[in-house]
C-alpha positions, 0 to 999 in steps of 0.5 A: 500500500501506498503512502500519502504525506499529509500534515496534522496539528497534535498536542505536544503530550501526544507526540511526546507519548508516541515518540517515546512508544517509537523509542521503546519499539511499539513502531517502526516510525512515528508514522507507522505510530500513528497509521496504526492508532488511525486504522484502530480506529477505524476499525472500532468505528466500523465494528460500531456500525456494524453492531448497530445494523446488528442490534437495529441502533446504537447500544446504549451508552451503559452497555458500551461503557461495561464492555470498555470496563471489561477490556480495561479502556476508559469510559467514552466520556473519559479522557486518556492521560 
């Protein structure tokens, strides 16, 4: 697949957070870094439409929230530190 050289504004703790991943040899590169955290969440996106054609609309947000608890994520309300 091919790559395309785009431009994003982040906050500084993020950079520094995925650089430090890259360091530790979580990437291969920053770029990689983040083409990975991109498809994660397009990956959740479309897993979410699809459990919604499934159920016939969105889950309610409680039952979304325990099965974020399950997997040790935060609440969608939450913010990652």
């Amino acid at each position: 697949m091919g790559s395309e050289r785009i431009t994003v504004t982040l906050p500084p703790e993020l950079v520094a957070n995925a650089r430090t991943a890259v360091r530790s040899g979580a990437a291969a590169s920053l770029s990689a870094f983040v083409a990975d955290a991109l498809r994660g969440q397009l990956e959740r996106t479309q897993a979410l439409v699809e459990l919604e054609r499934v159920l016939g609309g969105r889950p309610p947000r409680e039952a979304l929230d325990a099965v974020r608890r399950d997997l040790g994520l935060p609440s969608a309300g939450q913010q990652v530190a």
